[in-house]
FIDO-11687 format. One line per 8 residues: number of its first residue (from 1); their letters; for each residue z, y, x of C-alpha. Coordinates in steps of 0.02 Angstrom, whole numbers. Example, Ala and Ser with C-alpha at 12.3 -4.5 7.8 and 13.67 -1.06 7.14 Angstrom:
<rs>
1 = as = 390,-225,615  357,-53,684
</rs>
This chain:
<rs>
1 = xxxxxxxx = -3127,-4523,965  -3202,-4620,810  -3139,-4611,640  -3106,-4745,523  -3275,-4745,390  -3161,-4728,240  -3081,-4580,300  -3253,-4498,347
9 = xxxxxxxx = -3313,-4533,164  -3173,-4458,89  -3194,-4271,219  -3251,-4112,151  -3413,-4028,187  -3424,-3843,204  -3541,-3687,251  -3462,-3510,264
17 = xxxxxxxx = -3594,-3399,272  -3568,-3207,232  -3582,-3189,57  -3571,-3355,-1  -3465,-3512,12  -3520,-3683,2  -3440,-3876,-10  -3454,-4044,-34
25 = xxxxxxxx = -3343,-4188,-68  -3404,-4352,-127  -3550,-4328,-264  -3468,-4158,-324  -3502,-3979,-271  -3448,-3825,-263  -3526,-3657,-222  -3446,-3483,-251
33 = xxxxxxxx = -3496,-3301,-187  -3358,-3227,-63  -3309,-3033,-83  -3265,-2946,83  -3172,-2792,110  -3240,-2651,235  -3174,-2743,390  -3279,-2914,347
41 = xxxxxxxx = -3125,-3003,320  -3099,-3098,128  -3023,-2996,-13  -2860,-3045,-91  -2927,-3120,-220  -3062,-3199,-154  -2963,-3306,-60  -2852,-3363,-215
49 = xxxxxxxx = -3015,-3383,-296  -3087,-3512,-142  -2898,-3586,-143  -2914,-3629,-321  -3099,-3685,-309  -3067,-3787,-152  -2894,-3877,-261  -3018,-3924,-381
57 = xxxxxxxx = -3155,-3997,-304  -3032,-4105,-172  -2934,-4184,-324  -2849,-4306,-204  -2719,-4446,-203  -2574,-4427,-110  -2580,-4551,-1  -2727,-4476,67
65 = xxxxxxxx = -2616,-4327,167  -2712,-4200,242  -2900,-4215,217  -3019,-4177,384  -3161,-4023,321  -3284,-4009,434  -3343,-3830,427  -3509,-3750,480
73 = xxxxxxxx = -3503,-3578,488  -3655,-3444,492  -3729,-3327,666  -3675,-3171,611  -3556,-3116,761  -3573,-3271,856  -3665,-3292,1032  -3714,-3419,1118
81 = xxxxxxxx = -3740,-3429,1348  -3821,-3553,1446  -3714,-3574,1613  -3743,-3664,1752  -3597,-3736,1850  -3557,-3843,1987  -3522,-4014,1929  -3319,-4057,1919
89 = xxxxxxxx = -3183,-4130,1818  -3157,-4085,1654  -3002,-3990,1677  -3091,-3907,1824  -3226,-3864,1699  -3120,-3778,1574  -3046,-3651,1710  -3247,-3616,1768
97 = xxxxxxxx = -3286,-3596,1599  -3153,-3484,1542  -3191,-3368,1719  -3375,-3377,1671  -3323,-3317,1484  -3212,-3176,1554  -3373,-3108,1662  -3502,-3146,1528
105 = xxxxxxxx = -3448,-3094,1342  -3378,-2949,1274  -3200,-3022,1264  -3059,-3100,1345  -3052,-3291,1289  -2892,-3276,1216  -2980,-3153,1083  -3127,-3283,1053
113 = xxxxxxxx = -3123,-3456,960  -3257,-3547,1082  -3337,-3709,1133  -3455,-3810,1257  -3545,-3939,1253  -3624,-4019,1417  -3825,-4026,1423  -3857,-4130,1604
121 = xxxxxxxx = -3885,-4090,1760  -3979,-3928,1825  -4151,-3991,1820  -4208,-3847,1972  -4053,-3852,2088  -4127,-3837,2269  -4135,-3982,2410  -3974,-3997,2492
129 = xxxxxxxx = -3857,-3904,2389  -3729,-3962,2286  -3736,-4025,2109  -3743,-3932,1960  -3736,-3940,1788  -3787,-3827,1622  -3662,-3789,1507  -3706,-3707,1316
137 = xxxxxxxx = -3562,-3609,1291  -3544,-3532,1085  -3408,-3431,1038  -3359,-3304,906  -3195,-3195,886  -3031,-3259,854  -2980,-3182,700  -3162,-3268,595
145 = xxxxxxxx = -3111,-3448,644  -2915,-3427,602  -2919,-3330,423  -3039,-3485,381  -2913,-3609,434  -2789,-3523,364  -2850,-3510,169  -2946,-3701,200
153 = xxxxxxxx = -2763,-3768,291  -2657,-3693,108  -2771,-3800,-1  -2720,-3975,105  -2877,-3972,225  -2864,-4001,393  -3017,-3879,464  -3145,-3914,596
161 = xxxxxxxx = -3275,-3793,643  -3447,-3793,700  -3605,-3695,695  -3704,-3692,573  -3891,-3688,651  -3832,-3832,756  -3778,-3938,607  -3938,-3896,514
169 = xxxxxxxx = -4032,-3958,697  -3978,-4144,626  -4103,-4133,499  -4244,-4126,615  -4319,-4296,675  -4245,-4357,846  -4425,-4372,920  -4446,-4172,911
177 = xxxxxxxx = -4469,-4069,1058  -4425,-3888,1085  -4447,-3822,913  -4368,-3671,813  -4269,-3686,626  -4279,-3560,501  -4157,-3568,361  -4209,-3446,227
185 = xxxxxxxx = -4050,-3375,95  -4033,-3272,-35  -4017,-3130,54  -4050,-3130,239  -4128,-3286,356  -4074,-3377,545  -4186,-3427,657  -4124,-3526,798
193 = xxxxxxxx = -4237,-3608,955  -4184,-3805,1002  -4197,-3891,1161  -4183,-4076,1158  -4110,-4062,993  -3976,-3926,1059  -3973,-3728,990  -4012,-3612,1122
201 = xxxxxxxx = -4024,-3451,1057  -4018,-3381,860  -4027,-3232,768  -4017,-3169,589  -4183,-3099,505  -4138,-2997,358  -4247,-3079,246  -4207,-3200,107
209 = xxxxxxxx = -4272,-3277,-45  -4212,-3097,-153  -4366,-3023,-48  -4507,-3119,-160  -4396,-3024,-296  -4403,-2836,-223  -4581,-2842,-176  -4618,-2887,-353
217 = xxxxxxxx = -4486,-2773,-440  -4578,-2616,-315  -4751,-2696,-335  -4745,-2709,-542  -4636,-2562,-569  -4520,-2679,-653  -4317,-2704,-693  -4228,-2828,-583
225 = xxxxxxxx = -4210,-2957,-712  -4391,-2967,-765  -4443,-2981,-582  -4319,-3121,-551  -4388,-3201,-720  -4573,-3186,-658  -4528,-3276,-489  -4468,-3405,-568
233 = xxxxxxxx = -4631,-3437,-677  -4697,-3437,-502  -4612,-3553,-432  -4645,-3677,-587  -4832,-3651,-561  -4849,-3559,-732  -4911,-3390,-657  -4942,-3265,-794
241 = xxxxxxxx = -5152,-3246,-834  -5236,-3077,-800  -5198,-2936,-684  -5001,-2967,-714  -5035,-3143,-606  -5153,-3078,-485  -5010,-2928,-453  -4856,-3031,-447
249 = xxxxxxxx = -4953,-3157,-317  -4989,-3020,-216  -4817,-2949,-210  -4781,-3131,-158  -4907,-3125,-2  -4826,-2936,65  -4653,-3000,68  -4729,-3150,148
257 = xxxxxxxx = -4802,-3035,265  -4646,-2956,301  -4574,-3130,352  -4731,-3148,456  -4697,-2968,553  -4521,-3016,568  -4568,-3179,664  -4667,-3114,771
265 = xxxxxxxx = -4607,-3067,971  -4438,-3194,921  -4538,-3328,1052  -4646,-3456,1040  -4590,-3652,978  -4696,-3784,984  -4671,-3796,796  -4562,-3719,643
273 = xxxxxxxx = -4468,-3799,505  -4414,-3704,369  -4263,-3749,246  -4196,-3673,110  -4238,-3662,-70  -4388,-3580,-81  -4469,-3651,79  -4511,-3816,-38
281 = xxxxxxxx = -4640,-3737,-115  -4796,-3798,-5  -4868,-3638,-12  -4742,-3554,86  -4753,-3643,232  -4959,-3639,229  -4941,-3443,214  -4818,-3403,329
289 = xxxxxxxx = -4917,-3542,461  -5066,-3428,422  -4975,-3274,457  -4924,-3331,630  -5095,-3387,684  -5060,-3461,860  -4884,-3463,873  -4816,-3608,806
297 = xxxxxxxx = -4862,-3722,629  -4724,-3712,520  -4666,-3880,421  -4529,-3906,273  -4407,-4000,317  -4402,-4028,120  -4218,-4036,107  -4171,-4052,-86
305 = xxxxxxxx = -4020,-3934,-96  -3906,-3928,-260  -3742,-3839,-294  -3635,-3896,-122  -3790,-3953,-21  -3865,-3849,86  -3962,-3883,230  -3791,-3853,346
313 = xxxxxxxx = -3684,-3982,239  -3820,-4115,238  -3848,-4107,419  -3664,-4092,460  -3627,-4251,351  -3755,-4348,433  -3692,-4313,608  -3508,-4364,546
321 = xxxxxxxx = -3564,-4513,465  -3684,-4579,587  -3567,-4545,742  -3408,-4580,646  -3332,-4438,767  -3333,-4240,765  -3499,-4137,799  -3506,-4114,980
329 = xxxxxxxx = -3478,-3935,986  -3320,-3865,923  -3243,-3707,904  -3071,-3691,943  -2937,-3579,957  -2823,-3553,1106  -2635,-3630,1049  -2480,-3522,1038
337 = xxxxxxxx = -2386,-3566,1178  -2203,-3598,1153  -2106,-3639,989  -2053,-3449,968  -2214,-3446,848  -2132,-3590,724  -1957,-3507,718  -1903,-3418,575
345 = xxxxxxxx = -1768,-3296,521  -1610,-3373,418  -1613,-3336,227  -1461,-3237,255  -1550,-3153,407  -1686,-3106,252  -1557,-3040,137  -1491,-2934,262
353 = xxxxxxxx = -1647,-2885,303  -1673,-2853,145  -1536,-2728,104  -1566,-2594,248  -1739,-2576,202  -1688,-2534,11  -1560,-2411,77  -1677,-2320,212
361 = xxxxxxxx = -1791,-2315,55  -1672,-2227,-31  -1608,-2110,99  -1800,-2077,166  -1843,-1943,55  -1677,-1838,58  -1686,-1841,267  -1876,-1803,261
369 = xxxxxxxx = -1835,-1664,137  -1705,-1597,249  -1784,-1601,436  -1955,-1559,364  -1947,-1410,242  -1987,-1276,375  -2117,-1348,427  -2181,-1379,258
377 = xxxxxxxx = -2179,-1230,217  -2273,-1161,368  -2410,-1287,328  -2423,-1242,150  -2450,-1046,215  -2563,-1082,321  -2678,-1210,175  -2663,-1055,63
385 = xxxxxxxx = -2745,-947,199  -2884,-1056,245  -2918,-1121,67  -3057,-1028,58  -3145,-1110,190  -3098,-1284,139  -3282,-1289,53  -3368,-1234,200
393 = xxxxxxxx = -3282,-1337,308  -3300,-1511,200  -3486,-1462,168  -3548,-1443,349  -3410,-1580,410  -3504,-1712,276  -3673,-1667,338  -3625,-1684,535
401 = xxxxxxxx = -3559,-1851,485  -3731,-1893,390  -3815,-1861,562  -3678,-1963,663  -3696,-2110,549  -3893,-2107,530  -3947,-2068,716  -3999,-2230,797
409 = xxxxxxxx = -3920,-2225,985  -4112,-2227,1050  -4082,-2113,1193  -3924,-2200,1232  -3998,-2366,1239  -4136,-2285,1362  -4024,-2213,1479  -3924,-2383,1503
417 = xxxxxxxx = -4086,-2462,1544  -4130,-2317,1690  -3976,-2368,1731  -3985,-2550,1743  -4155,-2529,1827  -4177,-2545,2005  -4321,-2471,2104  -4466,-2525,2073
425 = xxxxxxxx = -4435,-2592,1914  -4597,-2576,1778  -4581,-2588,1570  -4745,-2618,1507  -4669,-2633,1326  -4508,-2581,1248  -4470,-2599,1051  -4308,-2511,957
433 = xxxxxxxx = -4270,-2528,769  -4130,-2456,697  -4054,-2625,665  -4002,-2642,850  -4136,-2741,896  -4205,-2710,1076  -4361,-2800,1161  -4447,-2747,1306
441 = xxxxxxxx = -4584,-2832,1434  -4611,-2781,1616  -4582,-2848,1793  -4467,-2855,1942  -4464,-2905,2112  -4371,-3078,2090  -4262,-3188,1987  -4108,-3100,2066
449 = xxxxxxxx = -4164,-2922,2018  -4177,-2985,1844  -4010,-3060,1834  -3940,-2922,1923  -4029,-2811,1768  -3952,-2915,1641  -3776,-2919,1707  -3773,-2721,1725
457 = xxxxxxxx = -3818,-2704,1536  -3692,-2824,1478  -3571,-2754,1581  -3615,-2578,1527  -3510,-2621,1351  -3664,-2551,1240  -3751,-2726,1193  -3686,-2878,1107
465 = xxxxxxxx = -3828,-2984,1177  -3953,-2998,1294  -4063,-3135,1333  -4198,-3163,1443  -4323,-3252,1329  -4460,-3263,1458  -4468,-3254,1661  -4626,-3292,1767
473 = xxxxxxxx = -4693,-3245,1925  -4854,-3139,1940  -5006,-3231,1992  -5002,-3148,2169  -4809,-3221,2173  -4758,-3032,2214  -4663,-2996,2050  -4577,-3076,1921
481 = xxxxxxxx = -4646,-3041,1742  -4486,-3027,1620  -4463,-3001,1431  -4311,-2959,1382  -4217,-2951,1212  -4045,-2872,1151  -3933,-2817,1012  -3835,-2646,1036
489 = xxxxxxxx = -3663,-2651,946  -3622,-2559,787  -3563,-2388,781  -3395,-2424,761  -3386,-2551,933  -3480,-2412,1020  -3371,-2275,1013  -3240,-2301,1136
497 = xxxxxxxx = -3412,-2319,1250  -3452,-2148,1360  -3632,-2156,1390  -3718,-2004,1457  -3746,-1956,1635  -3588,-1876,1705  -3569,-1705,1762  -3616,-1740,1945
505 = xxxxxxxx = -3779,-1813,1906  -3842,-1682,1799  -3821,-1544,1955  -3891,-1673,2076  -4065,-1683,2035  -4046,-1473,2013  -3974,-1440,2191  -4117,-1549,2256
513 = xxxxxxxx = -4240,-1436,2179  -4159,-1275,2235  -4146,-1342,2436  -4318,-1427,2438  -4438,-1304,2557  -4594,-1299,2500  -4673,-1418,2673  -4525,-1529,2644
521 = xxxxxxxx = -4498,-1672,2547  -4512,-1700,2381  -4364,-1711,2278  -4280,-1875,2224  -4322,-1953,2070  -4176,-2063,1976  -4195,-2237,2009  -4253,-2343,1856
529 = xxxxxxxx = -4429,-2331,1759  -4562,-2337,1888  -4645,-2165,1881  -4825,-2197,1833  -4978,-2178,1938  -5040,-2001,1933  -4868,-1938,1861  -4805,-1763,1928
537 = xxxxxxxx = -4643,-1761,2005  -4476,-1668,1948  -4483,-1495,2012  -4671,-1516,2076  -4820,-1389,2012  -4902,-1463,1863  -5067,-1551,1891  -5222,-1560,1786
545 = xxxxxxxx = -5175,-1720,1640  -5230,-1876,1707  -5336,-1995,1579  -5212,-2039,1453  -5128,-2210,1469  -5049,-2318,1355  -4866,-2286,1374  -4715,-2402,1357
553 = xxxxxx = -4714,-2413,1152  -4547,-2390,1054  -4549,-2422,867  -4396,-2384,790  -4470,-2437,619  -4494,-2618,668
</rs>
């Protein structure tokens, strides 16, 4: 549906990101930082804060009514699946969709604010069957999308949200292929992949523009604000003379290196373009091109931003105003069904309300004095008794904690991937860091062992994503050569998760050992890495060491 020009001039730009809140109405802008509580939702009085910021900036008539924002919001927590379904109606669509959203993410629809948007027809669909189409399916959960509406719909906006990387994709000129977009913040990065001008994958580099500031404050030996100060000279050309210069600019070139190592094994593009802040100094872009060799060039997109436009808001504003309708892909939220959720109690109801909860107030402590002293007192024996092992006990409690917190789930993550594995299965690389990120190379037997492979680790509850990022048959046709990359959840999603192998499968492989006869068979080995060439067997006689090979390589300090 198309919108009258007049009330698209008059909408509201804005980019959520994590830290930091953007918008744009008219010619004036507004940015603020945002201050989350433990559970990454906005403090108290952050949100009065944005509320009264927002009130400000809109300063609109009344006759205007409710004013449409447009909203791009950042990748942390959101993922994106390419489906392909048969072609139908679009009410027909929805029910695939939300049956394809049950099997494929972590949670039920109803706890997920999603959106599609259509990309064609399936451009490989066999001879003779029936027509399909691909589907780019983003969502994120429920609760990001509705405290946003609900602090944006308080100040008189009437909130639409999008994704950020694919508002930012409106910047880049129509005529681009396949390419990637990195936008570069203060304090971490995304990098998302487009196809035909549509974001098909993206992730979040923790790398931003306060990195050119550590790796001087750590190079120089320096206090914050006289690194921050000597950047800045940087950036306006007016490097300092000596060995201070030739120090600071090569503080510059390791955290440019860092960016370069981070880059690398995220895929190949045809070419890069870089937004942000500091990617308009030309330099950048020549270093970090130089840095990636072959991979891709990298070009500035040389997008002018100023307080309220960022690369997001620009590109978001230029899809409004040019199609005079809503981005294409929209995140929505389910509707309550029913009018229970718009009913409300009486005032007198509230009164009455009221008044028993200021008399069980009052009577509270006098009945939990009475039915609770014995067992008070009990407690406060047995404190007394134990008190001097209260030390002890917080001491060694803190430090098992420590380990909890700190231990990467490594072995976890290895197991789940035996697991996943079916026979035959080879990883010739596999890469672990401890922020979750997982990437491994190898080969299977056929497109349907791979999918197969993918669906048992999703379903296994441990990762957030995986995507294939590469599939192609071996020369001899025999095998498929895979690589494969995924995002374990945090600790706290993970620990309702029981990975391990279970009782029964730690005495199997022991049994076998204990009936094998020495002329009989050898015992069975778990199905999942391909035992190398050479290899002895579990329970066989140890064999002289083979040449040494170059193992599968993990790197948990990626």
């Amino acid at each position: 549906m198309r919108e009258f020009p007049f009330l698209s001039s008059s909408a509201v730009y804005l980019e959520i990101g994590q830290s930091s809140l953007k918008a744009l109405h008219g010619d004036d802008g507004l940015e603020m930082a945002l201050e989350r509580l433990e559970d990454g939702r906005l403090s108290g009085p952050c949100r009065e804060k944005v509320s009264l910021g927002l009130r400000r900036l809109l300063k609109k008539k009344g006759w205007l009514g409710r004013v449409r924002a447009y909203c791009a919001i950042g990748a942390r927590g959101v993922a994106l699946r390419r489906l392909t379904l048969p072609r139908t109606g679009k009410d027909e669509l929805r029910r695939l969709l939300l049956l394809q959203i049950e099997s494929e993410f972590p949670l039920p629809p109803d706890e997920l604010a999603w959106g599609y948007r259509l990309l064609g027809e399936d451009p490989v669909r066999p001879p003779g069957t029936p027509a399909r189409q691909e589907v780019l399916v983003v969502a994120v959960k429920k609760e990001v999308v509705e405290e946003y509406s609900e602090v944006l719909s308080a100040c008189g906006l009437n909130p639409v949200f999008t994704l950020a990387a694919a508002a930012r994709g409106h910047l880049v000129p129509p005529a681009a292929g396949p390419y990637a977009l990195l936008d570069v913040g203060s304090s971490q990065s995304e990098l998302a992949w487009f196809e035909h001008g549509v974001p098909t994958a993206v992730r979040i580099l923790p790398w931003g523009d306060d990195s050119f500031t550590r790796s001087i404050e750590h190079s120089l030996h320096i206090s914050h604000d006289e690194a921050e100060k000597l950047k800045c000279q940087l950036d306006q050309g007016a490097a300092p003379e000596g060995e201070l210069g030739l120090r600071a600019c090569g503080a510059v070139e390791a955290a440019l290196d860092s960016l370069g190592r981070s880059l690398e094994g995220t895929g190949s593009a045809p070419e890069i373009y870089l937004t942000g802040r500091t990617t308009l100094r030309k330099e950048i872009a020549t270093g970090l091109a130089r840095r990636l060799g072959k991979i891709a060039p990298c070009e500035p997109l040389g997008v002018v931003e100023g307080e309220g436009r960022s690369a997001a808001i620009l590109g978001l504003k230029r899809s409004v105003e040019e199609n005079g309708a809503p981005p294409s892909l929209v995140l929505q939220v389910k509707p309550m069904n029913g009018p229970a959720g718009l009913t409300r109690p009486a005032p007198l109801q509230w009164a009455a309300l009221a008044v028993v909860l200021a008399i069980a107030s009052l009577l509270f402590p006098y009945a939990e004095a009475t039915f609770l002293k014995a067992r008070l007192a009990r407690r406060l024996a047995a404190i007394k008794a134990d008190q001097g092992r209260l030390a002890t006990i917080d001491r060694e409690l803190g430090f098992l904690q420590f380990l909890k917190q700190s231990e990467p789930p490594y072995l976890d993550a290895m197991y789940l991937l035996s697991k996943a594995a079916v026979p035959g299965t080879r990883i010739d690389y596999l890469s672990m860091n401890r922020r979750g990120d997982l990437s491994l190379r190898g080969s299977l037997r056929d497109g349907t062992q791979v999918a197969d492979f993918r669906s048992k680790l999703i379903d296994s509850g441990f990762f957030s994503t995986v995507v294939v990022e590469e599939q192609t048959p071996t020369p001899d046709r025999q095998k498929v050569n895979v690589r494969i990359t995924a995002q374990w959840k945090s600790a706290a999603d993970r620990e309702s998760l029981a990975v391990g192998p279970t009782a029964a499968e730690l005495t199997k492989p022991k049994s076998a050992g204990v009936e094998a006869s020495p002329g009989g068979s050898p015992p069975a080995v778990r199905p999942g890495l391909e035992t190398p060439p050479g290899a002895p067997l579990p329970g066989a006689a140890p064999s002289p060491a083979p040449p040494r090979t170059s193992p599968p390589r993990t790197d948990p300090k990626q």
